[in-house]
N, CA, C and O atoms as CSV, one atom per row, in Angstrom:
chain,resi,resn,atom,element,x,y,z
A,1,UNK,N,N,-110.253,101.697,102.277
A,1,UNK,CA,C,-109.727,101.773,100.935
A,1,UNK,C,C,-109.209,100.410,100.482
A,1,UNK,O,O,-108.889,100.125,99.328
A,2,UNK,N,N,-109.167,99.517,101.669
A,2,UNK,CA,C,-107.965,98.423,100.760
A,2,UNK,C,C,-109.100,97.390,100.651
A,2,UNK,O,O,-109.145,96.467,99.838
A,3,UNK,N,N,-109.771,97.609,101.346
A,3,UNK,CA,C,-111.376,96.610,101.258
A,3,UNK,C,C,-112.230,96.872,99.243
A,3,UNK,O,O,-112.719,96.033,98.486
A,4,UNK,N,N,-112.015,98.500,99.067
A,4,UNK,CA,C,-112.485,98.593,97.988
A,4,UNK,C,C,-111.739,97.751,96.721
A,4,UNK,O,O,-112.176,97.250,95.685
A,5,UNK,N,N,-110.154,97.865,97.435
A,5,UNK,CA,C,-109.234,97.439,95.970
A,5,UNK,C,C,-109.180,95.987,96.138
A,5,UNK,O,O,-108.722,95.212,95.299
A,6,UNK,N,N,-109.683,95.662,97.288
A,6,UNK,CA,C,-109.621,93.924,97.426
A,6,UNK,C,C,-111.054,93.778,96.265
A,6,UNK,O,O,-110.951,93.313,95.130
A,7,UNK,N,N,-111.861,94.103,96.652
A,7,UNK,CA,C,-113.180,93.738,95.974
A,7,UNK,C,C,-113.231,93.885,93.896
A,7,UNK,O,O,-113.640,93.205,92.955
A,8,UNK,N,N,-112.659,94.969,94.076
A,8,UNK,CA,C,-111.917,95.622,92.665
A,8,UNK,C,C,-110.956,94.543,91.852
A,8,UNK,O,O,-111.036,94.439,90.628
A,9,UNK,N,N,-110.033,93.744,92.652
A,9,UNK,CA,C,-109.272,92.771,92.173
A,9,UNK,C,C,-109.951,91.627,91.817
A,9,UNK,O,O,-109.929,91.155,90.680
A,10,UNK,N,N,-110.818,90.966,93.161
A,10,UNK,CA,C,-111.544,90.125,93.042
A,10,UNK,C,C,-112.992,90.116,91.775
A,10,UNK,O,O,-113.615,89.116,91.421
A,11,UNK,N,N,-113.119,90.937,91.505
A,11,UNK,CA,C,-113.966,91.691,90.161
A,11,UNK,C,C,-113.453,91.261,89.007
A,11,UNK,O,O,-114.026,90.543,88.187
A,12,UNK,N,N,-111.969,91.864,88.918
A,12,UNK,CA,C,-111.447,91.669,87.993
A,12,UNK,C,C,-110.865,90.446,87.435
A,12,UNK,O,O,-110.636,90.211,86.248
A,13,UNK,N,N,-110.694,89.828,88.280
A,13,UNK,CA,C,-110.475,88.288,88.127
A,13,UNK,C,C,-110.748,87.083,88.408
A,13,UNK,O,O,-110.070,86.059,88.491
A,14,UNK,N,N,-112.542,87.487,88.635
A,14,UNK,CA,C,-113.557,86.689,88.486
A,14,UNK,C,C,-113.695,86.378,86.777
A,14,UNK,O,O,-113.684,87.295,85.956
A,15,UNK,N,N,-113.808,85.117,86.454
A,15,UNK,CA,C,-113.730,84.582,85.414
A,15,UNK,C,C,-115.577,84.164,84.892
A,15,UNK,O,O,-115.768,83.651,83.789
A,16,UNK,N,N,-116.462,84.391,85.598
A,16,UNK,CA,C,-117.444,83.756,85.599
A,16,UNK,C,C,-118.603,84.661,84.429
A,16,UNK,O,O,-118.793,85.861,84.235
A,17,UNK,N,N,-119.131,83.558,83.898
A,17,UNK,CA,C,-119.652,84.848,82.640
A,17,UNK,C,C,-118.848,85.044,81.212
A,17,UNK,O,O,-119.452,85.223,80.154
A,18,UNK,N,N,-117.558,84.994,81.301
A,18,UNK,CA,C,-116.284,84.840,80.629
A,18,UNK,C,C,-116.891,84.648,78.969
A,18,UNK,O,O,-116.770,85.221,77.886
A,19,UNK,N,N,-117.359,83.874,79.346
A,19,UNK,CA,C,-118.030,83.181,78.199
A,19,UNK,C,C,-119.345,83.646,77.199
A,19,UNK,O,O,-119.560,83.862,76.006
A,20,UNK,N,N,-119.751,83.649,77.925
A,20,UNK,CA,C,-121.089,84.961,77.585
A,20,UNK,C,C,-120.277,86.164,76.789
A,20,UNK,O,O,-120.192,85.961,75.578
A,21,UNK,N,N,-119.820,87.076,77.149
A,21,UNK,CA,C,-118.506,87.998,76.964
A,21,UNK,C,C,-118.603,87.767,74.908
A,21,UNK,O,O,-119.253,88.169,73.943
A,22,UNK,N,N,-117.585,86.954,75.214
A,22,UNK,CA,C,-116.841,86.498,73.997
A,22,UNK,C,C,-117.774,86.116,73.166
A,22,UNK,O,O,-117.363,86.041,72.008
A,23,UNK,N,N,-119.183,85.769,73.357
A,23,UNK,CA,C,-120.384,84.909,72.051
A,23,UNK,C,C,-120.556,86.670,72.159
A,23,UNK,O,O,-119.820,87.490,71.611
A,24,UNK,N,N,-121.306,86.851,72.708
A,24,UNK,CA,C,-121.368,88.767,72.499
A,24,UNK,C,C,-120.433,89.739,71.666
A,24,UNK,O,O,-120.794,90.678,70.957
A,25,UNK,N,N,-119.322,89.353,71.882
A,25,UNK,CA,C,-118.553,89.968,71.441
A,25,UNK,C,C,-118.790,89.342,69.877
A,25,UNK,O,O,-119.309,90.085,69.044
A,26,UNK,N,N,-118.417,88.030,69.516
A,26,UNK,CA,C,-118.651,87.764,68.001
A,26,UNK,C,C,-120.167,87.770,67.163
A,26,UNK,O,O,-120.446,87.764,65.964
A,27,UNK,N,N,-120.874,87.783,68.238
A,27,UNK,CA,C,-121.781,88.523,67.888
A,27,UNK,C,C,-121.950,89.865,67.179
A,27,UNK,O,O,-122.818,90.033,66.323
A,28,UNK,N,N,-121.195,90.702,67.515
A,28,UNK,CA,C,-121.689,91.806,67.203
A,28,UNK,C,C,-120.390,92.303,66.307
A,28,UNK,O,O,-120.599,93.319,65.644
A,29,UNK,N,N,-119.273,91.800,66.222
A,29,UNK,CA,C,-118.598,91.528,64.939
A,29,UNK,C,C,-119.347,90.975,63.721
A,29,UNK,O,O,-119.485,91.709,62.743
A,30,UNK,N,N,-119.781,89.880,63.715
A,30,UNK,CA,C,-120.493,89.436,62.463
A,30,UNK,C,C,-121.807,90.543,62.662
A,30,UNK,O,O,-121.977,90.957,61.515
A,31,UNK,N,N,-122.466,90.987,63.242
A,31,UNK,CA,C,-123.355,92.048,62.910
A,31,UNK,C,C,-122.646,93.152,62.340
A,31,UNK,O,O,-123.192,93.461,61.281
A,32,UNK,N,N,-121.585,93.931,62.616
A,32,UNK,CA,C,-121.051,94.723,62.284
A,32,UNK,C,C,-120.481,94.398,60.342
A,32,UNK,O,O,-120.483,95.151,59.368
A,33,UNK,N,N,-120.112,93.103,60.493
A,33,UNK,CA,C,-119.446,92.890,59.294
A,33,UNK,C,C,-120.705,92.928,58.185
A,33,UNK,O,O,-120.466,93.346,57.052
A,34,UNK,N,N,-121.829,92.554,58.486
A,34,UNK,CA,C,-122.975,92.459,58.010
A,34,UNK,C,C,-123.350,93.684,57.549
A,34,UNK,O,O,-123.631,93.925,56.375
A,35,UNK,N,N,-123.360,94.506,58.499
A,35,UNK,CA,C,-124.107,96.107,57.905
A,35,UNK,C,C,-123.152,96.434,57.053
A,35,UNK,O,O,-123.645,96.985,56.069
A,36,UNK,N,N,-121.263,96.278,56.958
A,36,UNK,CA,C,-120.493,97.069,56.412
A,36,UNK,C,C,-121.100,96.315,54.915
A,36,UNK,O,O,-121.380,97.135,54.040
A,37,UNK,N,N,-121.265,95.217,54.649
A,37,UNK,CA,C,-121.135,94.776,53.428
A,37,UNK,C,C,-122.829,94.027,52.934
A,37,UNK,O,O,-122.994,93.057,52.194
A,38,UNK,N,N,-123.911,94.866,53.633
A,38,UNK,CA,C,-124.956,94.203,52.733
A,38,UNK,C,C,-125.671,94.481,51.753
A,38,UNK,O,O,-126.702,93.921,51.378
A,39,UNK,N,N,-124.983,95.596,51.201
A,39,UNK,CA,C,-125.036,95.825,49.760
A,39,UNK,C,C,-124.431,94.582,49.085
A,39,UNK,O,O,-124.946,94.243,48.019
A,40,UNK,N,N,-123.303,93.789,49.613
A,40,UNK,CA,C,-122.941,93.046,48.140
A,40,UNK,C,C,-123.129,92.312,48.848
A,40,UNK,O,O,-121.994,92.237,49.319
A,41,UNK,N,N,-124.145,91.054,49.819
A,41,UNK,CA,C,-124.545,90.463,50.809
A,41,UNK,C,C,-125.877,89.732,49.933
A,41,UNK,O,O,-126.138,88.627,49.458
A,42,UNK,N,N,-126.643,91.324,50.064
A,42,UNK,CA,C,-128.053,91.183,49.628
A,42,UNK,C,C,-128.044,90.965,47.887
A,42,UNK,O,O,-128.937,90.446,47.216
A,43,UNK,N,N,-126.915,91.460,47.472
A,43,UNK,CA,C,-126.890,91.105,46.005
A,43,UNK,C,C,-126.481,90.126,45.078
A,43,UNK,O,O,-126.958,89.759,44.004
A,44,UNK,N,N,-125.209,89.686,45.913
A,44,UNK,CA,C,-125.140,88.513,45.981
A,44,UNK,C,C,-126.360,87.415,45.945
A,44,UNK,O,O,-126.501,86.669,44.975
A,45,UNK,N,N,-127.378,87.373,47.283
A,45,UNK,CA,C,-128.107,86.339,47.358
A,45,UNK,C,C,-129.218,86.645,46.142
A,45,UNK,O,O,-129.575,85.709,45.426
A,46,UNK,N,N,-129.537,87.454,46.020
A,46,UNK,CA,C,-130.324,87.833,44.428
A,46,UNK,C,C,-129.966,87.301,43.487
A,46,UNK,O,O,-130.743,86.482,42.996
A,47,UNK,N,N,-129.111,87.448,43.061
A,47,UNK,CA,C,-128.098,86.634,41.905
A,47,UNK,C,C,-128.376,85.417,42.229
A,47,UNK,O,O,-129.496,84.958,42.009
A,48,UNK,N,N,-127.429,84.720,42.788
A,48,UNK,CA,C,-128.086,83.332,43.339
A,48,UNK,C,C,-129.579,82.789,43.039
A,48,UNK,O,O,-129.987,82.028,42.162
A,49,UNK,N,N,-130.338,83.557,44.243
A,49,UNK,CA,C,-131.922,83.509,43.257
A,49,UNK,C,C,-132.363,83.532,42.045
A,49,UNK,O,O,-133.102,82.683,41.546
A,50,UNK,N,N,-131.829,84.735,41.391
A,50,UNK,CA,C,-132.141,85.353,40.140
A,50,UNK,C,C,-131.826,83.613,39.276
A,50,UNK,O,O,-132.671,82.935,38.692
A,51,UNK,N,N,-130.515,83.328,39.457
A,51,UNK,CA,C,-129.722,82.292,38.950
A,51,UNK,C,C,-130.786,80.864,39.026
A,51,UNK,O,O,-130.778,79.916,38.242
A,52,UNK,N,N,-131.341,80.988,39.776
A,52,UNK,CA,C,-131.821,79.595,40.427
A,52,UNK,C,C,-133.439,79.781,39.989
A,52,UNK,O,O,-134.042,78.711,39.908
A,53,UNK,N,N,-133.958,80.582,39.794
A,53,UNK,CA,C,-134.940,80.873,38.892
A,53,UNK,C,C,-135.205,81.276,37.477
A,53,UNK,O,O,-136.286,81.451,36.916
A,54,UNK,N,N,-133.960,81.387,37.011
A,54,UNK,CA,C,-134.273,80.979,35.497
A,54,UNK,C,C,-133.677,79.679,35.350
A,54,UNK,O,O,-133.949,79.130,34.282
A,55,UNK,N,N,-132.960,79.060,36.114
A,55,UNK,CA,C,-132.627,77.404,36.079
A,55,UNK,C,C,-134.014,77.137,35.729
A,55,UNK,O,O,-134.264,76.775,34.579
A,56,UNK,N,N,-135.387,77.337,36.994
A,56,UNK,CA,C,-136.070,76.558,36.557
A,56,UNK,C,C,-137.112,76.854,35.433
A,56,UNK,O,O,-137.788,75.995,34.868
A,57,UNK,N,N,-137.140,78.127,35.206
A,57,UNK,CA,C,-137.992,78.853,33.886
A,57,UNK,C,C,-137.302,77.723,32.957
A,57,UNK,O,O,-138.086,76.778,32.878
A,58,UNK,N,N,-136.096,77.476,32.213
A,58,UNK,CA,C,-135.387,76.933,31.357
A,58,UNK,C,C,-135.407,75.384,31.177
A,58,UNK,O,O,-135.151,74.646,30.226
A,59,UNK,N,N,-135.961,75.106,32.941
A,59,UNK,CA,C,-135.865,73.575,32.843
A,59,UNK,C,C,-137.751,73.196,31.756
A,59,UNK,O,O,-138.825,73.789,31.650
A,60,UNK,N,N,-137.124,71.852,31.188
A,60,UNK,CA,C,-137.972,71.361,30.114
A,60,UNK,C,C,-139.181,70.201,30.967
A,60,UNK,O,O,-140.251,69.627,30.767
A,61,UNK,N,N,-138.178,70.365,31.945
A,61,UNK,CA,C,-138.919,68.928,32.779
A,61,UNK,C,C,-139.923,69.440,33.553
A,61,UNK,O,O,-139.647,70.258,34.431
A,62,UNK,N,N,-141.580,68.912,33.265
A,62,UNK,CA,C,-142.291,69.182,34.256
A,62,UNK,C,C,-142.442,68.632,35.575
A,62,UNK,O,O,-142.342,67.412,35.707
A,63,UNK,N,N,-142.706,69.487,36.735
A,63,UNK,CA,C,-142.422,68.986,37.932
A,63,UNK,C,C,-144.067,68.124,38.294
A,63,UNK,O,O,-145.229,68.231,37.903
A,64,UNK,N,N,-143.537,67.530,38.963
A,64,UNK,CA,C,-145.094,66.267,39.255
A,64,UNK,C,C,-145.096,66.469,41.038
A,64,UNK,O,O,-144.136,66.464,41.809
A,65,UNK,N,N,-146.174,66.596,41.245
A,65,UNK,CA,C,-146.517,66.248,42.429
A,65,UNK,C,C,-147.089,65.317,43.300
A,65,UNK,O,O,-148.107,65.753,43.836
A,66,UNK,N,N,-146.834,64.390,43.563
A,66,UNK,CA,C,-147.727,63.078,43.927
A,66,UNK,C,C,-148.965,63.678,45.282
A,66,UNK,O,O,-148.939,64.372,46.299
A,67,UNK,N,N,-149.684,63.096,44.693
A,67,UNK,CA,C,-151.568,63.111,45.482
A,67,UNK,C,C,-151.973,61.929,45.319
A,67,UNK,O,O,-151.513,60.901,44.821
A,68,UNK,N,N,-153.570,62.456,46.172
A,68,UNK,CA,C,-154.275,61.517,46.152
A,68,UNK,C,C,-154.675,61.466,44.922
A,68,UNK,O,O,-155.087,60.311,44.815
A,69,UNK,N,N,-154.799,61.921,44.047
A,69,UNK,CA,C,-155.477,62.174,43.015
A,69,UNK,C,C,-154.617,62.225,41.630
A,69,UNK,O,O,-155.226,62.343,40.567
A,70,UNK,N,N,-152.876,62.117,41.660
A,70,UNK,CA,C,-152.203,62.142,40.782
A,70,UNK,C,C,-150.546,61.465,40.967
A,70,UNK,O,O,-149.737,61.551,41.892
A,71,UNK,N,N,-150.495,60.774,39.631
A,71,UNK,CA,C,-149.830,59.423,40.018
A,71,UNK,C,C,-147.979,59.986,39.206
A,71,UNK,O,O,-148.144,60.202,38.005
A,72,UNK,N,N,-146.833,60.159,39.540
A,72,UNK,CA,C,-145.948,60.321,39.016
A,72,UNK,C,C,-145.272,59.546,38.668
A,72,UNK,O,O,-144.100,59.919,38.723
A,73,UNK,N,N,-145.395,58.636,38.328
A,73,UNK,CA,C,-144.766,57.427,37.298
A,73,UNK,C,C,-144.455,57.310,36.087
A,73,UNK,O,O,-145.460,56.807,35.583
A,74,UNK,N,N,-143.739,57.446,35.332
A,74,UNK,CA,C,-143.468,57.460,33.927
A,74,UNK,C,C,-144.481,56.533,33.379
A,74,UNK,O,O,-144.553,55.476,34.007
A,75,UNK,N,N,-145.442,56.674,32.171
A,75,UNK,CA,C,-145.862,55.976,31.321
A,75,UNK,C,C,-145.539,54.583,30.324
A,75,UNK,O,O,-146.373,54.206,29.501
């Protein structure tokens, strides 16, 4: 019996791994926090998008692409 609670102690206060543990652990906090809120997560980043695509519908400036074949330099 005292062989089991020696081994049991020594278990318990083995530190090794420790570390691993704790990224796991916040791991699966920010997963957790994620599912509670990705309704306003995912809607959020839409907006944003949404936002950032009529920026460029609105923009006046045409975008240029430089090629072999086409030169973006002002006139």
């Amino acid at each position: 019996m005292a062989e089991i609670q020696n081994r049991l102690q020594r278990l318990w206060n083995d530190e090794d791994g420790l570390g691993t543990l704790e990224v796991l652990l916040i791991v699966a906090v920010l997963v957790a926090i994620a599912i509670v809120f990705r309704k306003w997560i995912v809607g959020w980043f839409q907006d944003i998008l949404g936002k950032a695509n009529g920026n460029l519908k609105d923009s006046t400036v045409s975008p240029c692409v430089p090629g072999p074949t086409t030169d973006c330099t002002a006139p």
